[in-house]
C-alpha positions in Angstrom: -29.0 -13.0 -24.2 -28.7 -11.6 -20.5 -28.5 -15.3 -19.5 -25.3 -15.5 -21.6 -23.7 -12.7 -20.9 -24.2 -13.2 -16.9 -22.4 -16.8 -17.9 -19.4 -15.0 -19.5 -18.9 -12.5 -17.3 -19.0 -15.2 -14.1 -16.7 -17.1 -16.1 -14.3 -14.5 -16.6 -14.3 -13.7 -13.0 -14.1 -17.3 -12.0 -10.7 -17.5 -14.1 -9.5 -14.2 -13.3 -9.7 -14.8 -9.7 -8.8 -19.2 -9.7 -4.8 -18.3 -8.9 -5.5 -16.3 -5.7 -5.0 -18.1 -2.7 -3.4 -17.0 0.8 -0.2 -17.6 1.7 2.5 -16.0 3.7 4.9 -15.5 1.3 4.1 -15.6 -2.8 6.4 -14.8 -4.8 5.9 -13.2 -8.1 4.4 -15.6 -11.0 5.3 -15.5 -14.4 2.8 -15.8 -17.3 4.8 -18.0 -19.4 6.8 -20.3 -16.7 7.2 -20.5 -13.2 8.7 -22.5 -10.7 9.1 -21.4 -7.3 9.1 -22.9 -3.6 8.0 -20.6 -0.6 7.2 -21.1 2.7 3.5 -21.8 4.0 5.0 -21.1 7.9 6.9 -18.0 8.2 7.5 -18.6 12.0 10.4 -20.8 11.3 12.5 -20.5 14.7 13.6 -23.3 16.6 12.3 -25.4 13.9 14.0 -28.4 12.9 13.6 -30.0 9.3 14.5 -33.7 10.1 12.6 -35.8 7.4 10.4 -34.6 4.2 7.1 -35.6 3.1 6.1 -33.9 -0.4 2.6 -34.2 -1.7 0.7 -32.6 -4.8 -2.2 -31.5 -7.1 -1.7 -31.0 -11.1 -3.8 -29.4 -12.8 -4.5 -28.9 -17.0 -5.7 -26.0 -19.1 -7.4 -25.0 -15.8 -10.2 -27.4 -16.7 -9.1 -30.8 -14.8 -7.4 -30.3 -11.4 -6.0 -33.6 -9.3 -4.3 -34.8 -6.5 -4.0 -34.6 -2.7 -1.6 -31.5 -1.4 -2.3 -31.8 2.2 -0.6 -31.1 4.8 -1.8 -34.5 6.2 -0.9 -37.0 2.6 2.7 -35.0 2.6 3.3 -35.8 6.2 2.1 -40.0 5.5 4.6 -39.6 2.3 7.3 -39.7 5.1 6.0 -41.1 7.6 6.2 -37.7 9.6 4.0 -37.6 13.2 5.0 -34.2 14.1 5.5 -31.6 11.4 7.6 -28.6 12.3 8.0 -26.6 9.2 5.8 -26.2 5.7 6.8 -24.9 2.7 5.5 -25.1 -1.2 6.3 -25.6 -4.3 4.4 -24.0 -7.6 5.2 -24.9 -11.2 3.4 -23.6 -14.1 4.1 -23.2 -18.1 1.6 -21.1 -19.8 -1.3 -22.0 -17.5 -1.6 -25.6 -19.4 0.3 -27.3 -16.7 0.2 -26.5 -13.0 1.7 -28.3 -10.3 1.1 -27.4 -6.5 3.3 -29.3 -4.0 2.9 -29.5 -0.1 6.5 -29.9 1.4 6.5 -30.7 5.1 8.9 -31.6 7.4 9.5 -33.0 11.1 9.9 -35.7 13.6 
């Protein structure tokens, strides 16, 4: 029995606490949709945008997560050398579908 509650309550915690992650900016989430794009740099000055490279990770039901959101696959996307700005993208519907997506841009 304590084996099975200590497995709950870690699970609990490990759902609970999966959406926190560090950015500079995050903007408010809804629990039925959201779609939002925010910076990941908020030292934007004297940056230029030039070309974009996107690159993402999906996930569903929270219990299969893939894909590649790097800084470095989004930057290949568009052939970028020198990235001078980074921003994100976050789409969600009722926590079934989740989309994360690395936008990058530069020289």
């Amino acid at each position: 029995m304590r084996i099975l509650c200590a497995t709950l309550t870690g699970a609990m915690l490990v759902v609970l606490l999966a959406g926190c992650f560090t950015a500079p900016v995050i903007p408010p989430t809804g629990l039925v949709y959201s779609n939002y794009k925010a910076p990941l740099d908020p030292d934007v000055q004297g940056s230029s945008l030039g070309k974009t490279g996107k690159a993402g990770a999906m996930s569903i039901l929270g219990l299969v997560a893939l894909g590649d959101c790097s800084t470095e696959a989004a930057a290949q996307d568009a052939g970028i050398s020198t990235v001078t700005h980074a921003d994100y993208q976050f789409f969600n519907i009722l926590g079934v579908y989740q989309q994360f997506t690395t936008i990058v841009y530069g020289q």
